[in-house]
C-alpha positions as CSV (number, residue, x, y, z in Angstrom):
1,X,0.0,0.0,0.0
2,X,1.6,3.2,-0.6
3,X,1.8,6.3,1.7
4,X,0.1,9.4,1.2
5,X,2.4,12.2,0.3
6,X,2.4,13.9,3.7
7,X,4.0,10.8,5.5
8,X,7.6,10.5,6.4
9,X,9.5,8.2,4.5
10,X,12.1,6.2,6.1
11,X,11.2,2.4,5.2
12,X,9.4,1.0,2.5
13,X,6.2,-0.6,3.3
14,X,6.6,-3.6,1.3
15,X,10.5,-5.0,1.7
16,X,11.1,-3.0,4.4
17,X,14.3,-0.9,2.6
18,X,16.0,2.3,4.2
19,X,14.6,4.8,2.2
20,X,15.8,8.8,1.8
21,X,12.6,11.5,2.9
22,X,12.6,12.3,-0.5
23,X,12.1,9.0,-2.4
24,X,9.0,8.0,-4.3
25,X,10.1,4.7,-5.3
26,X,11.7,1.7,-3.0
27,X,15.5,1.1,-4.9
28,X,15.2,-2.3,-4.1
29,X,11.9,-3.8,-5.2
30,X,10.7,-0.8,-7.1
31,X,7.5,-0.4,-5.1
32,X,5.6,3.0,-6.0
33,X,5.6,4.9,-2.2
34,X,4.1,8.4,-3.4
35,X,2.3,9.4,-6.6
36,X,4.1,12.0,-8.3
37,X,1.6,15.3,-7.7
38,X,2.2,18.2,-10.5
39,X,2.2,21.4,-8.6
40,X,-0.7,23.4,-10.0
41,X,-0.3,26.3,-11.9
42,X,-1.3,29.7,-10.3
43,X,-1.5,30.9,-13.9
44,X,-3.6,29.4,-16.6
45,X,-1.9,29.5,-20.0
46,X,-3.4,31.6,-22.3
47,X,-4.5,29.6,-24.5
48,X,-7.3,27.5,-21.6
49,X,-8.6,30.7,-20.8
50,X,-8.9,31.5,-24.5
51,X,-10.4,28.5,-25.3
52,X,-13.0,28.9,-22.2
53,X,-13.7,32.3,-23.1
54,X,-14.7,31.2,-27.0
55,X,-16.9,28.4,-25.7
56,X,-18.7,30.9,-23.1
57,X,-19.1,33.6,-26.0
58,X,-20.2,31.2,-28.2
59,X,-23.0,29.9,-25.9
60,X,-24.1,34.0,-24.8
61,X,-24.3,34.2,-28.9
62,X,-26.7,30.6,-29.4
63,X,-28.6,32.3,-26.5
64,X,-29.0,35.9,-28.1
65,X,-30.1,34.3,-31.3
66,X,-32.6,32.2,-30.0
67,X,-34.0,35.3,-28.2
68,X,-34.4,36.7,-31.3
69,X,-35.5,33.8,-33.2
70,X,-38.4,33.7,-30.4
71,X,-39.0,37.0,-30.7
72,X,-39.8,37.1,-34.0
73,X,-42.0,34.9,-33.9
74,X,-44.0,36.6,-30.8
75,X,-44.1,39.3,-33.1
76,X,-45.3,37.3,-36.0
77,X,-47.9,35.9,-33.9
78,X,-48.8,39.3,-32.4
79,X,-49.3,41.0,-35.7
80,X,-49.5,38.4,-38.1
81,X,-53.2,39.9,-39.5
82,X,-51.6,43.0,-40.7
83,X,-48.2,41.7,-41.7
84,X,-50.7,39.5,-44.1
85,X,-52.9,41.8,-45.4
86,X,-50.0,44.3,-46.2
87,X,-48.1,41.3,-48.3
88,X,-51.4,40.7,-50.0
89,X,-51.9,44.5,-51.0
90,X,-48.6,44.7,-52.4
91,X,-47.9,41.2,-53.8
92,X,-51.7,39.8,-54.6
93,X,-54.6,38.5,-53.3
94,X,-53.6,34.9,-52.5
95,X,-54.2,35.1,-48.7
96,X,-54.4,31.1,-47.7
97,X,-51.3,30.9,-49.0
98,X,-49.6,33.9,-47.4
99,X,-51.1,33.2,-44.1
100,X,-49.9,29.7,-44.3
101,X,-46.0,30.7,-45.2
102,X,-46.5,33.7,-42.3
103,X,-47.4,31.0,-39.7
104,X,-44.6,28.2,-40.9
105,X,-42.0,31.2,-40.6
106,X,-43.3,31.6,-37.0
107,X,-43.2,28.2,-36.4
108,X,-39.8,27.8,-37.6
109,X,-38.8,31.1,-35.5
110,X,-39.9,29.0,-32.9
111,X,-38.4,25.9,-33.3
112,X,-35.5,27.6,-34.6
113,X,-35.1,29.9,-31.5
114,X,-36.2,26.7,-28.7
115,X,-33.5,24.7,-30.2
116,X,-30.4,27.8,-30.0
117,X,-31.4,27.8,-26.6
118,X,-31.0,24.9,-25.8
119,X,-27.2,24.5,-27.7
120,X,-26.6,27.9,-25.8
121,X,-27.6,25.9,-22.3
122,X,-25.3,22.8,-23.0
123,X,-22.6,25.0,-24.2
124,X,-22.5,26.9,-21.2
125,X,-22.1,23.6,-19.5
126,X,-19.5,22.2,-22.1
127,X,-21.7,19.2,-22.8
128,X,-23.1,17.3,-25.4
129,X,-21.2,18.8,-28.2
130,X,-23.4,17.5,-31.0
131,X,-26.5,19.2,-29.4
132,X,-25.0,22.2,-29.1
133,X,-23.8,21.9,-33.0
134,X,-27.6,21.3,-33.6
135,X,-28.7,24.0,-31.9
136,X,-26.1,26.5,-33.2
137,X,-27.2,25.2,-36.7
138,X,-30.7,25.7,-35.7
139,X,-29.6,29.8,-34.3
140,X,-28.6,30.4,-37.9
141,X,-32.3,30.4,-39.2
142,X,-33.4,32.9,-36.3
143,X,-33.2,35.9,-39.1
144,X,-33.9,39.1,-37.3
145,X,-35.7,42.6,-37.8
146,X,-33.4,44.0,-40.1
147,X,-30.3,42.8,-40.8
148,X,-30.6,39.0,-40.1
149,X,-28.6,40.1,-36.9
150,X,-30.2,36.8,-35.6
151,X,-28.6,34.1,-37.7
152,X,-25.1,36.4,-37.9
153,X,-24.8,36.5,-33.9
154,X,-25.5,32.1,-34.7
155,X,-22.8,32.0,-37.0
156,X,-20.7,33.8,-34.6
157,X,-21.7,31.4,-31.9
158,X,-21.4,28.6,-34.2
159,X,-17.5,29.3,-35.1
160,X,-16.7,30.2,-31.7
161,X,-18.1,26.4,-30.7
162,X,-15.9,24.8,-33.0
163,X,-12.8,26.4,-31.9
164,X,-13.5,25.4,-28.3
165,X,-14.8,21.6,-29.7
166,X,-11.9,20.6,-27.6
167,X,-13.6,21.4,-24.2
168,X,-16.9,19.7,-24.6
169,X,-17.2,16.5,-22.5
């Protein structure tokens, strides 16, 4: 059995060999006395804390954009009877069919913004890696108001994700 690190060493506990303090191995029969210990490092290389901030980003980005992704579709849902009959006064009459494109782009603002959430969640946590790829793929349909600010923040997220792949248990 081999002594914890904190013990004095001055025979080894299997053969019984005169051993110096600072020994971790018996000379004789070879007998491991203390596992070696790497000191820890009071300073993170750079690169970890890079590596942890990308990953963090990335999941506030996946977040944002299904905020957004949601959003849009509250506001769909909200004014959805004048966001119709303004596309049928300046592109045509055909009303079922613009009502049923308005309410699949809300339902895929939905979907699209519940499923960037939860990639944003697990990548905050630094777990199930392929989830969060899903759901960063997923943030890149979130569009936005104006400048698809939605699916760019996604992207973002998205690339900052695969740099950090290395983190994600």
């Amino acid at each position: 059995m081999a002594n914890s690190s904190n013990d004095r060493l001055g025979f080894c506990t299997r053969c019984g060999e005169y051993l110096k303090e600072e020994a971790s191995i018996c000379p004789k029969c070879g007998f491991v006395l203390k596992e070696a210990i790497p000191p820890l490092d009071p300073f993170p290389s750079r690169q970890k804390v890079l590596g942890s901030m990308r990953s963090t980003i990335g999941a506030v980005c996946l977040v944002l954009s299904g905020m957004i992704g949601l959003t849009m579709s509250l506001f769909l849902m909200v004014n959805q009877e004048a966001i119709v009959a303004e596309i049928a006064r300046v592109y045509g009459d055909q009303i079922g069919s613009i009502e049923e494109a308005v309410t699949f782009l809300m339902v895929f603002w939905v979907v699209s913004g519940v499923m960037a959430l939860i990639g944003g969640y697990f990548a905050a946590q630094r777990r199930h890696f392929r989830i969060v790829l899903v759901g960063g793929v997923f943030a890149l349909g979130t569009f936005g108001m104006v400048f698809l600010e939605g699916s760019i923040i996604g992207l973002f997220g998205l690339i900052l994700i695969w740099l950090s792949r290395g983190e994600y248990r």
